[in-house]
Backbone as CSV, one residue per row, in Angstrom:
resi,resn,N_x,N_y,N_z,CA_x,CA_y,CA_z,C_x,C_y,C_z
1,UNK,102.550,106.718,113.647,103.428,106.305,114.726,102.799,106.677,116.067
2,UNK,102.741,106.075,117.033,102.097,106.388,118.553,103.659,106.451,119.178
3,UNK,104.107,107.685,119.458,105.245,107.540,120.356,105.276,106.687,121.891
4,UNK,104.005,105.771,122.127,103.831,105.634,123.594,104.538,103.698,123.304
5,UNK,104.336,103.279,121.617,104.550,102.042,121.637,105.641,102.096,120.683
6,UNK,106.517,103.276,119.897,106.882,102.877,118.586,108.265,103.989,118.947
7,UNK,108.926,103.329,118.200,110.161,104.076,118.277,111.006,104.387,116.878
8,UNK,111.293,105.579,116.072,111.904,105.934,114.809,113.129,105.964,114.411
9,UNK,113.501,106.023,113.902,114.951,106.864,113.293,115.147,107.128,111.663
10,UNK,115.590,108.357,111.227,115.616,108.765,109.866,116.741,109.242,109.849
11,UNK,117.349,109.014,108.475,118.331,109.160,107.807,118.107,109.538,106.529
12,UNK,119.465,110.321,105.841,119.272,109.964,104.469,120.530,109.349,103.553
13,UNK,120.762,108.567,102.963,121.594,107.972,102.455,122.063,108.681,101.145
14,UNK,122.916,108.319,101.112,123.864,109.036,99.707,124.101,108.332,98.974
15,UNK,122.400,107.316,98.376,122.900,106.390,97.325,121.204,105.909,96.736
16,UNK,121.790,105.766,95.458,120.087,105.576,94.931,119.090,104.379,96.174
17,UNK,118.032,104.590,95.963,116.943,103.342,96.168,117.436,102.160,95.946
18,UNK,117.668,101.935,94.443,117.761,100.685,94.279,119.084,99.830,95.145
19,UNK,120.157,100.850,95.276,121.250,100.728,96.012,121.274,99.990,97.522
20,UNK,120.434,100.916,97.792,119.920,100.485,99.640,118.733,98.991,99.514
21,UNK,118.102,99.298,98.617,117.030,97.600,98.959,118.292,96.716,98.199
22,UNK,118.704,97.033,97.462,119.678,95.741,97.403,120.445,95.357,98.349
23,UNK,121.516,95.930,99.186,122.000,96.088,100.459,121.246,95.180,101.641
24,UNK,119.553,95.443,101.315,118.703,94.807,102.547,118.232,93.594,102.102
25,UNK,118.016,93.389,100.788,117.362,91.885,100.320,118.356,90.997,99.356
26,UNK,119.656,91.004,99.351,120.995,90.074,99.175,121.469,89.652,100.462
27,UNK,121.723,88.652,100.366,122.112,88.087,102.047,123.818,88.658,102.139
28,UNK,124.290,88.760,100.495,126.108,88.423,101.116,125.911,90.125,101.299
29,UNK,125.026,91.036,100.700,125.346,92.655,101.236,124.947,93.017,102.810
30,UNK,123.630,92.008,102.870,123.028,92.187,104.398,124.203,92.134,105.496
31,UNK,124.614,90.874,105.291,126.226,90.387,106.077,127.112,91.684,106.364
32,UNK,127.425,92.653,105.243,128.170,93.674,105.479,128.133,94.854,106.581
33,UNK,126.715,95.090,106.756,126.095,96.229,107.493,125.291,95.609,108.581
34,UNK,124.170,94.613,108.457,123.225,94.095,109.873,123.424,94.398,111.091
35,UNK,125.305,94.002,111.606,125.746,93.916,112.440,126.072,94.620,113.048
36,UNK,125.588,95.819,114.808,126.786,96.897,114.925,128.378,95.920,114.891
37,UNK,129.580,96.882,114.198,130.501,96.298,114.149,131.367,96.910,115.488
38,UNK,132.300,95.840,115.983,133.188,94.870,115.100,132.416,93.400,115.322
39,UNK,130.747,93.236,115.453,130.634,91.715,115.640,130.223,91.904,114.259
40,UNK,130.032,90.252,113.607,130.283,89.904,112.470,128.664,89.103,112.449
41,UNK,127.399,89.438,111.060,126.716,88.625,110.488,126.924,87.010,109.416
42,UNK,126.267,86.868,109.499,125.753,85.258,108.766,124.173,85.444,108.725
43,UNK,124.004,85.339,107.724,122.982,85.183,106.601,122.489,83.853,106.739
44,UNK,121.294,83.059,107.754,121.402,81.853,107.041,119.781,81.777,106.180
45,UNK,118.941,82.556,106.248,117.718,82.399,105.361,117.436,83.907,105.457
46,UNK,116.806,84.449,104.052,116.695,85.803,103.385,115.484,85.909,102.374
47,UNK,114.140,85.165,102.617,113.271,84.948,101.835,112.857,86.590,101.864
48,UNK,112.786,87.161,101.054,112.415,88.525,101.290,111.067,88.781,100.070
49,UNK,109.821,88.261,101.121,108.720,87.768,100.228,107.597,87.714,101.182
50,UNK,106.379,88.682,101.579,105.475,88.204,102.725,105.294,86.879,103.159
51,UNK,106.162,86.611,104.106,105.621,84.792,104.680,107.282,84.298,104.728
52,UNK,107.959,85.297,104.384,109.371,84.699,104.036,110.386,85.325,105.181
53,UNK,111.512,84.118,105.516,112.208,83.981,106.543,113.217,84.640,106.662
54,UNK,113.468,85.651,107.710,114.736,86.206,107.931,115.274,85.732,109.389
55,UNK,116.389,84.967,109.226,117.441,84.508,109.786,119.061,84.933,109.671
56,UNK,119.345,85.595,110.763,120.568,85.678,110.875,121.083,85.011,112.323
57,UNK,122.155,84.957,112.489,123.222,84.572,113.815,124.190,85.937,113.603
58,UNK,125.131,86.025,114.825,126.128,87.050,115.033,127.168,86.148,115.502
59,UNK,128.515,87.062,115.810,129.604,86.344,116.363,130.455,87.600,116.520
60,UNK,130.471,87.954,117.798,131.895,88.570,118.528,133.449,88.322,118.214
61,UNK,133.732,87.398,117.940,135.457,86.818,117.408,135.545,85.951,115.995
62,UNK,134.113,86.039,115.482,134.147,85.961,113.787,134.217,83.948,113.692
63,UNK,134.155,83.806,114.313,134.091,82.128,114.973,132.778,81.144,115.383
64,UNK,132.504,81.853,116.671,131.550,81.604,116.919,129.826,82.198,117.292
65,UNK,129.114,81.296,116.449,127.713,82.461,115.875,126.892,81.626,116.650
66,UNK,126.394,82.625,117.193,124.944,82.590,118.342,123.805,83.270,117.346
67,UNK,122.282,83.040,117.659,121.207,83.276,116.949,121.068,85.050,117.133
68,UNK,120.651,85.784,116.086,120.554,87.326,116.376,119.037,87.185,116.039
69,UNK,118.874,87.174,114.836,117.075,87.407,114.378,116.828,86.163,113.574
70,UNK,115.570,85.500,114.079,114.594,84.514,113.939,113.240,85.120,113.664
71,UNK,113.057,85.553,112.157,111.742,86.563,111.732,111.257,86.134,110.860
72,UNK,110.320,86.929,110.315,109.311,87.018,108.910,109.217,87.969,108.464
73,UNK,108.888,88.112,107.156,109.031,88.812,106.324,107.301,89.225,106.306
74,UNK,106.627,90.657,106.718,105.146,90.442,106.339,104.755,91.297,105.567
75,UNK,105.261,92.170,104.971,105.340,93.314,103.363,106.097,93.555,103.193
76,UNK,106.821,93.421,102.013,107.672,93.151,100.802,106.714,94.208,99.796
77,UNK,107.188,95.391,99.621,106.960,96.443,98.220,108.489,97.095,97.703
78,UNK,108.666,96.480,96.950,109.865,96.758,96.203,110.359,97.714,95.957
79,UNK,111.016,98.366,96.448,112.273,99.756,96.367,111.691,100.102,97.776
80,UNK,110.193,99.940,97.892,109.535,100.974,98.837,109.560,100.609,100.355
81,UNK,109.070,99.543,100.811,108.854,99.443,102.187,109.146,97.662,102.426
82,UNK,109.800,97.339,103.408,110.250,96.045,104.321,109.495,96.010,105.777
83,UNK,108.735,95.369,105.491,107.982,95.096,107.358,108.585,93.584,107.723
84,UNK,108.961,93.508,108.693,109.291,92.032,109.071,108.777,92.196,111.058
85,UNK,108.629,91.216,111.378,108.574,90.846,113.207,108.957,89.375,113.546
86,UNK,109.828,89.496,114.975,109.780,88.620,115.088,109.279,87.985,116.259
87,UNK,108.293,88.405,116.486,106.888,88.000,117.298,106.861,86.720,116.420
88,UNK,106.779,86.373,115.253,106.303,85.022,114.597,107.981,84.794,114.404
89,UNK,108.255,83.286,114.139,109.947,82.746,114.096,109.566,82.331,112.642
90,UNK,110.888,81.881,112.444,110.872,81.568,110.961,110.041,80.396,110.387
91,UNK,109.592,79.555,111.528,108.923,78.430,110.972,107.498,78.865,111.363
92,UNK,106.890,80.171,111.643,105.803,80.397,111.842,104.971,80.241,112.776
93,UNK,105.975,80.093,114.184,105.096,79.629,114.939,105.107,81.364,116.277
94,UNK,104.727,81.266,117.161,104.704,82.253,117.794,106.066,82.908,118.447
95,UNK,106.377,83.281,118.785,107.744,83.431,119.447,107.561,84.688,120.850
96,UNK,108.603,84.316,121.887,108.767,85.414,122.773,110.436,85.866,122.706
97,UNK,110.693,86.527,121.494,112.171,86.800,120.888,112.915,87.817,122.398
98,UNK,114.086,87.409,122.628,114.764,88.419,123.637,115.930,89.278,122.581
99,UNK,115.355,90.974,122.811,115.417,91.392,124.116,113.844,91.712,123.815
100,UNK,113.068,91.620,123.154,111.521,92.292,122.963,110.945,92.191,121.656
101,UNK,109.621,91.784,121.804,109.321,91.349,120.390,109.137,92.789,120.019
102,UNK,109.263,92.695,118.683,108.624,94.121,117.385,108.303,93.545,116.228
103,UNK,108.062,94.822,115.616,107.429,94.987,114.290,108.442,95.798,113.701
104,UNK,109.299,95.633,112.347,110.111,97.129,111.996,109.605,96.977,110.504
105,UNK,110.032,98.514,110.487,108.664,98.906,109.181,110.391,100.120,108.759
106,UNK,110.714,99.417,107.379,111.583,99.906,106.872,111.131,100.406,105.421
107,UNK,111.304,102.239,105.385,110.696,102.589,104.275,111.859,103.856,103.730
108,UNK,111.825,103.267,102.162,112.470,104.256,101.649,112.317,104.839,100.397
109,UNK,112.389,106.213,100.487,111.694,107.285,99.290,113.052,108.245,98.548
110,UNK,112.925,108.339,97.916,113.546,109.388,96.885,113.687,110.456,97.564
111,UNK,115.567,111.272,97.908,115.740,112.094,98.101,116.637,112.965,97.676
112,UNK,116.662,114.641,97.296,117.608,114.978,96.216,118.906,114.748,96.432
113,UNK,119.164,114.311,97.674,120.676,113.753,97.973,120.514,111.944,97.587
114,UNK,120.000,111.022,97.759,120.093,109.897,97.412,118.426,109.474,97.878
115,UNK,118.655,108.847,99.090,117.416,107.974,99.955,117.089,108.622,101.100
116,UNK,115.441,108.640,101.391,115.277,109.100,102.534,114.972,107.517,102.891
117,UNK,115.634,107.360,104.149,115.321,105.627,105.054,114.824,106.009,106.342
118,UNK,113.796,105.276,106.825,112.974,105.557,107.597,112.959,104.353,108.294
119,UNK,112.742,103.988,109.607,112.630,102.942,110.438,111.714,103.077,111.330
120,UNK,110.495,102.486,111.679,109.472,102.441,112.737,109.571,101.061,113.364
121,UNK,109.929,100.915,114.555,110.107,99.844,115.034,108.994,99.860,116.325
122,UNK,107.586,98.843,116.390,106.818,99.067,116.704,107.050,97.755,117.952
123,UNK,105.890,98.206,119.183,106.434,98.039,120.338,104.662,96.923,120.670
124,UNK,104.565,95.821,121.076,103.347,95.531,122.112,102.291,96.445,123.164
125,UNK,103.558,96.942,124.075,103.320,97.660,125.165,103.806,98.815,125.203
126,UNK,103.843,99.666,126.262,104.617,100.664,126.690,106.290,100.259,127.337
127,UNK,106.115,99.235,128.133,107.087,98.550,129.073,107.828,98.178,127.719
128,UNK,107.906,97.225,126.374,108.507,96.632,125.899,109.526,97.725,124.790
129,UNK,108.663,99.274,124.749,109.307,100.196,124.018,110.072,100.500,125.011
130,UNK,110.217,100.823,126.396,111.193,101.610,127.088,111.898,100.638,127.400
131,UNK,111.815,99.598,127.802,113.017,98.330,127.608,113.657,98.530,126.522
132,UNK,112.844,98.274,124.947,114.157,98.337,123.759,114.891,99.733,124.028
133,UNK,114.344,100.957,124.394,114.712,102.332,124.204,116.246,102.379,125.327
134,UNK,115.659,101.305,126.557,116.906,101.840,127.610,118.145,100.402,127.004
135,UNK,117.569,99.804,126.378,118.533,98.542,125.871,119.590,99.288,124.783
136,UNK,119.001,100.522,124.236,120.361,101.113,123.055,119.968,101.665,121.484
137,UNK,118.576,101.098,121.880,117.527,101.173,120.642,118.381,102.508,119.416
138,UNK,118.531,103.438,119.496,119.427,104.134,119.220,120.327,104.006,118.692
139,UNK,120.965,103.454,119.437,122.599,103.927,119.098,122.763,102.027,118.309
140,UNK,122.037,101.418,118.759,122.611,99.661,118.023,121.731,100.150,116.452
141,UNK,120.676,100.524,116.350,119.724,100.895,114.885,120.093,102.105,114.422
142,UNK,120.648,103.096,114.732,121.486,104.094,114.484,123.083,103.574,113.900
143,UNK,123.671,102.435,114.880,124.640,102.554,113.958,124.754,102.061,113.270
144,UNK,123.705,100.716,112.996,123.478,99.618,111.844,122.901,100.616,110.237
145,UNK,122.230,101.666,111.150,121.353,102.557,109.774,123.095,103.102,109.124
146,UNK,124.021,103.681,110.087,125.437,104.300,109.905,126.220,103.436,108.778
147,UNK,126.005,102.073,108.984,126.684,101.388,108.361,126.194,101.035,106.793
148,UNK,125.240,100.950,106.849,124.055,100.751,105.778,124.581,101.870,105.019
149,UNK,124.569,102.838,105.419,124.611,104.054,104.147,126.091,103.852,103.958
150,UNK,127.161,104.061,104.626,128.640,103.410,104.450,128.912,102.079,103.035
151,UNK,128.067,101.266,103.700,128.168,100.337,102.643,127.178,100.684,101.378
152,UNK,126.126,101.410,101.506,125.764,101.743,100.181,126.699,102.944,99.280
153,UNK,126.959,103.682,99.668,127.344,104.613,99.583,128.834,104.436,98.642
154,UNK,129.411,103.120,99.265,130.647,102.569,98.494,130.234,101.708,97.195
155,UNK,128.901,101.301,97.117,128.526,100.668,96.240,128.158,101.324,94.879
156,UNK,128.273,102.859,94.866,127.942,103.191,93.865,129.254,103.464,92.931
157,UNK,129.253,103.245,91.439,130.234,103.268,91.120,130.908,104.741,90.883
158,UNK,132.176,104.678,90.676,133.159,105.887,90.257,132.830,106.436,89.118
């Protein structure tokens, strides 16, 4: 990680591995958590496969959905690590995504409480990390990570 372009956050979840990548590579579980709430996801492409398309929209009043992420999928290792950016759009062509292009590098390992989840969300510049950082970087991937373990966490059975 270069703290000058990349920005982290770690957690640990209270639910197996397999629990949490399912959560991230099912579109109707993605829908549950993606979103800080109370706005609402839509799932419309979930290729979760190097070269493969992640598309979602959002919606504030559960009605009407505006575009959120237009990405790719560029390592896919199963239980273990999710890289996607959406510097490239779903049809592969280049993109200048607002609020800042990245790279997020989602990795998760075995921990004696459930999952350790790890997030590196990697930056172009210096300018484009302290933009995402003063945009909420934090607290919007913090509470999406919040929700993630919430919804995994309910997923395990009784």
């Amino acid at each position: 990680m270069n703290p000058d372009l990349d920005l982290a956050l770690e957690r640990v979840i209270r639910a197996p591995r397999g629990v949490v990548w399912n959560a991230w590579t099912d579109p109707a579980r993605l829908e549950k958590w993606w979103i800080p709430a109370p706005a609402v996801c839509r799932v419309d492409r979930l290729d979760v496969r190097p070269g493969g398309a992640f598309v979602t929209r959002m919606s504030e009043d559960g009605t009407e959905f505006v575009p959120q992420v237009d990405a790719i999928f560029l390592v896919v290792d199963e239980l273990e690590r999710i890289v996607f950016t959406n510097a490239i759009d779903s049809a592969w062509r280049p993109a200048d995504p607002v609020p800042v292009p990245m790279t997020a590098e989602i990795m998760l390992s075995d921990h004696p409480e459930g999952t350790d989840y790890r997030i590196v969300v990697r930056h172009g510049d210096p300018e484009a990390r302290a933009r995402h950082e003063k945009l909420g970087f934090a607290e919007g991937w913090g509470t999406v990570a919040g929700q993630l373990a919430g919804f995994a966490e309910s997923e395990i059975p009784a």
